[in-house]
Backbone as CSV, one residue per row, in Angstrom:
resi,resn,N_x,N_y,N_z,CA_x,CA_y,CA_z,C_x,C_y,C_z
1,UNK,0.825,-1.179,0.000,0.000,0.000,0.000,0.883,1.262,0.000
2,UNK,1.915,1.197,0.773,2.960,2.114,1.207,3.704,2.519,-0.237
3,UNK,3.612,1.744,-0.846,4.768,1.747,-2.386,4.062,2.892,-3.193
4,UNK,2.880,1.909,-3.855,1.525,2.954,-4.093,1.122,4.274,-3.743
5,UNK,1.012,4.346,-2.310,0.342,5.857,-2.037,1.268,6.698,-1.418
6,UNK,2.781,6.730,-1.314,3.845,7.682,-1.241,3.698,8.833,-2.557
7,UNK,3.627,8.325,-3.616,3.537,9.538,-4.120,2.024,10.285,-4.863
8,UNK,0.964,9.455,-4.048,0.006,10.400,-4.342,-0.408,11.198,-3.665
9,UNK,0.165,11.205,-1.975,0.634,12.574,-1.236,1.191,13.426,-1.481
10,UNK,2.217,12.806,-2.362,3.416,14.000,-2.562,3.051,14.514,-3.696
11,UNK,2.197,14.169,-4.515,2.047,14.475,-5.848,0.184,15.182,-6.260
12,UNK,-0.226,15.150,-5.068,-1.936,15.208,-5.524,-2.331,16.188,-4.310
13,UNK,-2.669,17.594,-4.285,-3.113,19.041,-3.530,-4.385,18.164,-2.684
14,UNK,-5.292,17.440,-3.513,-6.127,16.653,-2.463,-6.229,15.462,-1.537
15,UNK,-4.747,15.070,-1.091,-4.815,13.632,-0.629,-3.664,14.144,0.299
16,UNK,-4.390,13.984,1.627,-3.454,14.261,2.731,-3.367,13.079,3.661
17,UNK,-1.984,13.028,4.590,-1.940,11.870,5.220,-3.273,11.710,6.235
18,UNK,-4.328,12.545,6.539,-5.243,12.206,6.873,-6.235,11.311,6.539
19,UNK,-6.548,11.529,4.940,-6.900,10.442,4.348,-6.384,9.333,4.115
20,UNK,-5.006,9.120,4.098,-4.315,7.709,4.023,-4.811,7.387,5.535
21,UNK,-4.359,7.583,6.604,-4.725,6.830,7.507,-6.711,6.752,8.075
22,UNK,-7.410,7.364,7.641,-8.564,6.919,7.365,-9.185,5.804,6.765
23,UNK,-8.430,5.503,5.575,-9.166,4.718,4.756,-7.377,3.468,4.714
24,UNK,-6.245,3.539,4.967,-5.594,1.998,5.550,-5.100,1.978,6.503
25,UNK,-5.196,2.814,7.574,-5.258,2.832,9.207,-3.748,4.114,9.577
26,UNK,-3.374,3.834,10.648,-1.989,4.306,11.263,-1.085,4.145,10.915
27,UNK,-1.051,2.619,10.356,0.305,2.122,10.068,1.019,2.217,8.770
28,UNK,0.455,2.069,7.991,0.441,2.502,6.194,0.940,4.415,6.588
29,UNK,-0.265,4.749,7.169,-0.172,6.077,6.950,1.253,6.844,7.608
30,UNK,1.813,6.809,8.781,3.020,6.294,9.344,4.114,5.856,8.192
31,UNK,3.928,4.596,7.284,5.248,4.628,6.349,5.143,5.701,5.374
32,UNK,3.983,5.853,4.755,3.601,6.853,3.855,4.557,8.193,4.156
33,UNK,4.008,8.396,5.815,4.705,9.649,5.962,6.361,9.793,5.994
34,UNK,6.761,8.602,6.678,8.489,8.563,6.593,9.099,8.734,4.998
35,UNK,7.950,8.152,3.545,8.630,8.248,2.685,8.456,9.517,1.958
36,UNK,7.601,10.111,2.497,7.705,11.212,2.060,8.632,12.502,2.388
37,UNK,8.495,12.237,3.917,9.865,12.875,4.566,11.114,12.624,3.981
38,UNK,11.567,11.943,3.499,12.579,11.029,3.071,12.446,12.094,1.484
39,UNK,12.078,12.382,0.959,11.848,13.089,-0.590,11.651,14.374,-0.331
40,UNK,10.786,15.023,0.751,10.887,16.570,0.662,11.377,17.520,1.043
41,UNK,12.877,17.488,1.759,13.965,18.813,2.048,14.427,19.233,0.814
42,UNK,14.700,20.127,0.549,15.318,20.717,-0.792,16.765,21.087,-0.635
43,UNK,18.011,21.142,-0.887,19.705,21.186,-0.776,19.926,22.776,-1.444
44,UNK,20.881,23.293,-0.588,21.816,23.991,-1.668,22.729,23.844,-2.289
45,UNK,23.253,22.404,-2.022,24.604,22.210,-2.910,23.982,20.497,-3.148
46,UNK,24.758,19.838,-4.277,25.064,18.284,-4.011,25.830,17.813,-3.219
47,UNK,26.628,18.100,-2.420,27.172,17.003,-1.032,26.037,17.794,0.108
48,UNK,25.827,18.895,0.635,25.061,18.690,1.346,23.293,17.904,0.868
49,UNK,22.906,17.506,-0.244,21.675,16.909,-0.540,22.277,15.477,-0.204
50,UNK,23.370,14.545,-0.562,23.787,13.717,-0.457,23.955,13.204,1.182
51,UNK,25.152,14.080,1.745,24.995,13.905,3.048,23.448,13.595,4.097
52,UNK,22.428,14.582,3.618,21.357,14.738,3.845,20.359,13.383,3.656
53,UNK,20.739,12.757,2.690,19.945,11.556,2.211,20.716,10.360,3.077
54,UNK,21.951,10.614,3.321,22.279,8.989,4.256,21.812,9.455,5.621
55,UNK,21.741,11.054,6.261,21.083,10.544,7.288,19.768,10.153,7.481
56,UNK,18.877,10.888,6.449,17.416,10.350,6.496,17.198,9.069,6.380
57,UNK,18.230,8.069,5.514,17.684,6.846,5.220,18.025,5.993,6.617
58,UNK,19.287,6.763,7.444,19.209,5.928,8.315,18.507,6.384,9.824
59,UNK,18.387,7.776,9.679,16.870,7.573,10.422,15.452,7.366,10.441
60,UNK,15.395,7.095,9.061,13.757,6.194,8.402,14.281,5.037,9.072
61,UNK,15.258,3.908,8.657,15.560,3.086,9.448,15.584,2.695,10.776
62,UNK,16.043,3.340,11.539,16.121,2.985,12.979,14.645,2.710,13.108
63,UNK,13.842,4.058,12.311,12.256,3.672,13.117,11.192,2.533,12.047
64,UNK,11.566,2.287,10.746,10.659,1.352,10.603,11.641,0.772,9.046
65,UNK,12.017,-0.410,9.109,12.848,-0.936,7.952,12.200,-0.747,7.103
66,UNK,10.545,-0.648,7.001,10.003,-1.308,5.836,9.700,0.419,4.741
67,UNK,10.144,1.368,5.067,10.137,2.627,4.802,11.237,2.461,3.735
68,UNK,12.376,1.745,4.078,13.873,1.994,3.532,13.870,0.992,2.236
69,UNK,12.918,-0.348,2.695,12.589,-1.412,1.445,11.550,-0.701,0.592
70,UNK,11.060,0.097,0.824,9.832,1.002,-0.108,10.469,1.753,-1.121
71,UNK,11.389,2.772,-0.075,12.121,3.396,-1.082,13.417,3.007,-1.636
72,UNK,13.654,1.712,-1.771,15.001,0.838,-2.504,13.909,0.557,-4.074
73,UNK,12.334,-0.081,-3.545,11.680,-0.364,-4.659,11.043,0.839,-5.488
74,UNK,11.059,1.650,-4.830,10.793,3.115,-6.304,11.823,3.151,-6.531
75,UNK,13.438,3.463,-5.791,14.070,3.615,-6.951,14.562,2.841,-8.339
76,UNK,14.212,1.164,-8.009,14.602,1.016,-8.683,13.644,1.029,-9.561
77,UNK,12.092,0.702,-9.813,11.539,1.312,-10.617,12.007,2.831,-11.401
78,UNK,12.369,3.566,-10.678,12.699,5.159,-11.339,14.189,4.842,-12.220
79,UNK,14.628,4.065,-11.924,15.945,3.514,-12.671,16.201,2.549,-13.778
80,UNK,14.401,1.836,-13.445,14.141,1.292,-14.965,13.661,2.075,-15.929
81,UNK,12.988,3.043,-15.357,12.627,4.278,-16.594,12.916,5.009,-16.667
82,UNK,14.203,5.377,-16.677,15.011,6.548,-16.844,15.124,6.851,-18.497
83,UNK,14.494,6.101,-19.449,15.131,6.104,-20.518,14.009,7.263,-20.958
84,UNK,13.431,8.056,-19.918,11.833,8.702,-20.259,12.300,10.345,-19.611
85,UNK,13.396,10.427,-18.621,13.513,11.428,-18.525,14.863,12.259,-19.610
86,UNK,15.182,13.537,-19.077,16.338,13.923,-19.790,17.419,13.578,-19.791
87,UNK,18.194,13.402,-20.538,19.913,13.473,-20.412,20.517,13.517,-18.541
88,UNK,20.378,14.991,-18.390,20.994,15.239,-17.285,20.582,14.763,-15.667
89,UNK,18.960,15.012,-16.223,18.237,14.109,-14.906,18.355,12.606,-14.682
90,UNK,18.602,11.776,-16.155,19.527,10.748,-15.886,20.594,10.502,-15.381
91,UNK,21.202,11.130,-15.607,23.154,11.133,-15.251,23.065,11.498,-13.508
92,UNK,22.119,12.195,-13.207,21.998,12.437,-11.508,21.684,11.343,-11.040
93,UNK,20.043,10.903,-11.455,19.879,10.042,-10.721,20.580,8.744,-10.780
94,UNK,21.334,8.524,-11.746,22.073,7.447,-11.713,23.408,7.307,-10.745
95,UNK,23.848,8.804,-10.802,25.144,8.733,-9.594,24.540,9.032,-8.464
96,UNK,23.452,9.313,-8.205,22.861,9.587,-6.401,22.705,7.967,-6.363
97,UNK,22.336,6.833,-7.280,21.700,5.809,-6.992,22.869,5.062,-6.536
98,UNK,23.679,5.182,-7.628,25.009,4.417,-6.905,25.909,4.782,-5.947
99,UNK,25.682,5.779,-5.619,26.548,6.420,-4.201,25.524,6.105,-3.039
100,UNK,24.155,5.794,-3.117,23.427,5.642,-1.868,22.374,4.856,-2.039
101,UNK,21.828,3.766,-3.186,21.004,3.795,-2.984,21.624,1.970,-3.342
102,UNK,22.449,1.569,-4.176,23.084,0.640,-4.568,23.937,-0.048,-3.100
103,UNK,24.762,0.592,-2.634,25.247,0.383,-1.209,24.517,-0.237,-0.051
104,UNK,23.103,0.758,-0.219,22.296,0.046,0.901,21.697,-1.285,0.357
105,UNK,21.396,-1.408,-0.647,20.937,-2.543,-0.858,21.770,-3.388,-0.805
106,UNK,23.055,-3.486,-1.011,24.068,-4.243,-0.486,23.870,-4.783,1.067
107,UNK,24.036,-3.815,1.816,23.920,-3.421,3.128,22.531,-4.562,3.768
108,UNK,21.658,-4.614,2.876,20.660,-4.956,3.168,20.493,-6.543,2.451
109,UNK,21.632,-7.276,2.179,21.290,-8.223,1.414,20.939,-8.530,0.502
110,UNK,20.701,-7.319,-0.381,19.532,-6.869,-1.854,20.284,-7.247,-2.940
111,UNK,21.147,-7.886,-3.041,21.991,-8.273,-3.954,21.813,-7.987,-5.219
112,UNK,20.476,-8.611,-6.083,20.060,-8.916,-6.928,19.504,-7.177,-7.356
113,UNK,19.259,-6.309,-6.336,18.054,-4.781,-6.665,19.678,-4.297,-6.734
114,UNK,20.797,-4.343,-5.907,21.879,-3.890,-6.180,22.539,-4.186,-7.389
115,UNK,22.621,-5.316,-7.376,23.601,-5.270,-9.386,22.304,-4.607,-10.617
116,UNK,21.061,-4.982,-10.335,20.242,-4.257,-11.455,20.716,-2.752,-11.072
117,UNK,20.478,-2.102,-9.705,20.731,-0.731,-9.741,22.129,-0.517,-10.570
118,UNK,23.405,-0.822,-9.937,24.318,-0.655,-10.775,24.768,-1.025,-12.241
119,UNK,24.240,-2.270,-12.811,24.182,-2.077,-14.396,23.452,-1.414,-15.174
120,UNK,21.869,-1.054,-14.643,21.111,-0.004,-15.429,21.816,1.824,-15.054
121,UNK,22.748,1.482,-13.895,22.969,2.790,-13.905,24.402,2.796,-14.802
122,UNK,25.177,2.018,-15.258,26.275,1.734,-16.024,26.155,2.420,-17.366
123,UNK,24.775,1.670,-17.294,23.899,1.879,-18.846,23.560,3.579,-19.097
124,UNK,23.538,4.271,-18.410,23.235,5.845,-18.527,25.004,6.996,-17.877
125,UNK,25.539,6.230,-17.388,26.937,6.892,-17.136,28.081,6.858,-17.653
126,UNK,27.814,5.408,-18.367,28.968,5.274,-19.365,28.375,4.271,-20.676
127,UNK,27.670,4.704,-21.383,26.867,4.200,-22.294,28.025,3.072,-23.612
128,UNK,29.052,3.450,-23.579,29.766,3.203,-24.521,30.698,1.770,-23.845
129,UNK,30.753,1.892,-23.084,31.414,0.856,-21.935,30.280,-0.476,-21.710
130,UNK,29.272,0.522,-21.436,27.652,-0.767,-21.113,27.830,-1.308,-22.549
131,UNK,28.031,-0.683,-23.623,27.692,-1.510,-25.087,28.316,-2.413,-25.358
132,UNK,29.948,-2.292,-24.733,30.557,-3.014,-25.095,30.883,-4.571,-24.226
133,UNK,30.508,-4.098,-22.742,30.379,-5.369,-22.036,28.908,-6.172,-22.515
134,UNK,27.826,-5.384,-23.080,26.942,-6.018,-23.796,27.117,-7.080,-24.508
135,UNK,27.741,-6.948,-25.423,28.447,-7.171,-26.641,29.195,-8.433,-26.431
136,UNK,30.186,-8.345,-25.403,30.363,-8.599,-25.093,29.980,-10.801,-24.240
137,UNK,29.037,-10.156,-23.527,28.274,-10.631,-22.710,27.436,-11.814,-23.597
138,UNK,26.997,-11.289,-24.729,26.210,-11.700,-25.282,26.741,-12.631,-26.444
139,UNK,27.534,-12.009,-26.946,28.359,-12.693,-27.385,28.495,-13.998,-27.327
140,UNK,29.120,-14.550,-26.092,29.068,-15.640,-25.440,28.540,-16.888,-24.754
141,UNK,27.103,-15.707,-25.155,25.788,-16.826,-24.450,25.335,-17.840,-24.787
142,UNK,25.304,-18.087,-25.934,25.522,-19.725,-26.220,26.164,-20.641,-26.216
143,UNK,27.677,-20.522,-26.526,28.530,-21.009,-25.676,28.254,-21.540,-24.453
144,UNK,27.962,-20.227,-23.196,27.881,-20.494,-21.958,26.909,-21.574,-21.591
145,UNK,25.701,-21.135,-22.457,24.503,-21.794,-22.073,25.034,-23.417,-22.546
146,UNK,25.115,-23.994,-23.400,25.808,-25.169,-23.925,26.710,-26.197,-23.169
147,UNK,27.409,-25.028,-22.341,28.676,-25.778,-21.478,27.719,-26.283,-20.234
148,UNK,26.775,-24.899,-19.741,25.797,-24.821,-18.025,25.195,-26.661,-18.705
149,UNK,24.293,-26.798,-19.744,23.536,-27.754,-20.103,24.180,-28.865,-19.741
150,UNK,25.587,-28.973,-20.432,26.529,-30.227,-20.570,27.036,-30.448,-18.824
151,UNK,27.213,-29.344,-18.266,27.512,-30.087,-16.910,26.685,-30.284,-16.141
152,UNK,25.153,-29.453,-16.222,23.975,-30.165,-15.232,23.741,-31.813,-15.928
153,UNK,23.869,-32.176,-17.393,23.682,-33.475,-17.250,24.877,-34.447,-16.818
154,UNK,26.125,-34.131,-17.059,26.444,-34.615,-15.726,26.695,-35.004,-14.498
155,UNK,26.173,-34.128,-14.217,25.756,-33.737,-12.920,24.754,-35.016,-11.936
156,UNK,23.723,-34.422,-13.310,22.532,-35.621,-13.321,22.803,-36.530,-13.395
157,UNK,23.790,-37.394,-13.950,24.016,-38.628,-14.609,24.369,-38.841,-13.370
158,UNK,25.797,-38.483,-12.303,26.405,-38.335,-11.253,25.530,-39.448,-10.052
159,UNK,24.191,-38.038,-9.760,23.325,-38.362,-8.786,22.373,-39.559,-9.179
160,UNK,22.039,-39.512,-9.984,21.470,-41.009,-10.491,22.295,-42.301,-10.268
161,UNK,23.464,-42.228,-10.804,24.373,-43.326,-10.129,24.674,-43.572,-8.800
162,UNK,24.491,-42.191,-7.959,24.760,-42.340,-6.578,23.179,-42.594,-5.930
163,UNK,22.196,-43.110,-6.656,20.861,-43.260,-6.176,20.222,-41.709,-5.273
164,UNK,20.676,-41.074,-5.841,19.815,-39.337,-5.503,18.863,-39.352,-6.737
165,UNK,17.492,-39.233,-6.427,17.075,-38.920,-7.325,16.580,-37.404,-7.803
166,UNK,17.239,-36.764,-8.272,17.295,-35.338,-8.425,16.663,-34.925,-9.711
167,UNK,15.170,-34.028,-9.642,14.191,-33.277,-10.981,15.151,-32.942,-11.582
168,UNK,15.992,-31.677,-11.069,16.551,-30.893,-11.603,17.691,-30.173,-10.785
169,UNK,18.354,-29.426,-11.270,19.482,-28.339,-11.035,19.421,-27.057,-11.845
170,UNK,19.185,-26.321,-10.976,19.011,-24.995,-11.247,19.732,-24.268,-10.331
171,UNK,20.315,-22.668,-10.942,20.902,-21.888,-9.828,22.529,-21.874,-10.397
């Protein structure tokens, strides 16, 4: 609910946290409000906006984790569609993401929201580099895939002889 209605507070003159907690109680309305706090100080410089954002995230944290997993999942939504804003508003949000937003998800076990954050942000900071590990990458994928095939059936063959009876191998 929290993911959802963060920014139709922040974004809509008629929807106040009064109405969020009316109609999905205290508790919604409560994260709602931390993520919005979390989005509305305004900076005069970029290191003080930066500085500013690790302490908010880690005092959204102390008081409710699930504020800090809310806003790991907009950004990375906002980082899959970056290809919709400008040039420059890309190139920001891509280095605010990886200086603070990539880390914590580290931090947090997020492994998987962390390497998407950092290769889609690869993809807008150094476009010519992303093409070429593309390229790269891809390149190779049949190959790879061919070899993964050939050793899960041995694999298989393996556990069958050792009386495991194993569906599959995946991972």
């Amino acid at each position: 609910c929290t993911a959802l209605l963060h920014d139709t507070v922040e974004d809509c003159d008629e929807v106040c946290f009064g109405d969020v907690e009316s109609h999905f109680g205290k508790e919604v309305a409560a994260l709602v409000d931390g993520m919005t706090k979390i989005s509305r100080i305004k900076f005069h410089s970029r290191q003080e906006e930066e500085a500013e954002n690790y302490r908010k995230l880690i005092v959204a944290m102390a008081s409710d984790i699930r504020v800090i997993l809310v806003k790991l999942a907009d950004r990375l939504h906002n980082i899959r569609t970056l290809q919709h804003m400008p040039r420059q508003k890309q190139i920001n949000k891509a280095k605010e993401t990886l200086e603070l937003y990539a880390p914590l998800a580290h931090r947090l076990g997020l492994y998987r929201i962390k390497e998407e954050l950092e290769d889609t942000c690869l993809k807008y900071l150094e476009p010519k580099a992303y093409a070429e590990l593309e390229e790269k990458i891809n390149s190779g994928k049949e190959e790879r895939q061919r070899y993964i095939r050939e050793v899960i059936g041995t694999l298989m063959q393996y556990l069958a002889e050792g009386g495991i009876g194993a569906k599959s191998i995946e991972g």
